[in-house]
Every structure is written in C-alpha cells, then in structure tokens.
N, C-alpha and C positions, 0 to 999 in steps of 0.2 A: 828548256833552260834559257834563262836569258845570258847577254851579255853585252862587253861594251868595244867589241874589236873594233864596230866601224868609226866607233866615237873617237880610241888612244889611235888606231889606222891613218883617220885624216886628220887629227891633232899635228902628229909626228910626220904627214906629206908624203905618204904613200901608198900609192895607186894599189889597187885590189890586183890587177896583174902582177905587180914587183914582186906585193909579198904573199903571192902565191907560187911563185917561183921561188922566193927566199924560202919557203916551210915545203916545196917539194909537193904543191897540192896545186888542184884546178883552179882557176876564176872560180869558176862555178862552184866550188867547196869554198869558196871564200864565201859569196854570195849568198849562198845555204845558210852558213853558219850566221854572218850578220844578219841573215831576218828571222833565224831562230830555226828555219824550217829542219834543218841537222844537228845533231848532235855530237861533240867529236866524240873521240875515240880518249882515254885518259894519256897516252902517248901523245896526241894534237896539242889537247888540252896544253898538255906539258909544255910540249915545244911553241906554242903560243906566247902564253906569260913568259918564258924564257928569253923570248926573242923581242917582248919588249920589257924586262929587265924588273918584272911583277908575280906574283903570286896569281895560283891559279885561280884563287877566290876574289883574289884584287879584277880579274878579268871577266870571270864567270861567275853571275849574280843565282847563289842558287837556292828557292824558295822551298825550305822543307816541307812545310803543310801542302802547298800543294802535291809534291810530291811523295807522299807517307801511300804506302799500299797499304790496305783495310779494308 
C-alpha cells in the first residue's frame, strides 16, 4: 500500500525521529512505512491521519485492483 507520510512529514518540517516519538513508534517504523516496505496496523493508520488533521484515505493511497484476492 502506498502512501504520502514522507511527503505531508517534510511539508509540515518534521524529522522522522520527532514524529516517531509523537505516534509512540520506532525510526525505523517510520522508515518502513514511507518506503512502503510495512504496513500499518488500522490503529497506526488511524493515529497517523489523526495527527496530521486527514483522513486515513487522504494519507494512504490504496489500489484495489491490485489488491483483490482471486
């Protein structure tokens, strides 16, 4: 699933450590998630778009086709 955290993240001028600390998560779960290599959790998700003041959909770009099991 894609997304655009590192994009609104450096928009709004905060470092991958801050707001990993601000949402209670690693660097490294920061880092995961903007390169896509993780997925959050529908709780993260949450707390994500929450924290920057967006919908979870407004944050997380998510491509049904690719995603349809069959």
């Amino acid at each position: 699933m894609k997304n655009k955290i590192e994009q609104i993240r450096k928009e709004r001028g905060i470092r991958q450590e801050e707001f990993a600390k601000l949402l209670g998560v690693s660097r490294q779960t920061i880092s995961s998630l903007e390169t896509g290599r993780y997925n959050p959790s529908i709780f993260l998700a949450h707390k994500i778009a929450k924290f920057f003041d967006m919908t979870i959909e407004e944050v997380f770009l998510f491509d049904e086709e690719t995603n349809l099991e069959g």
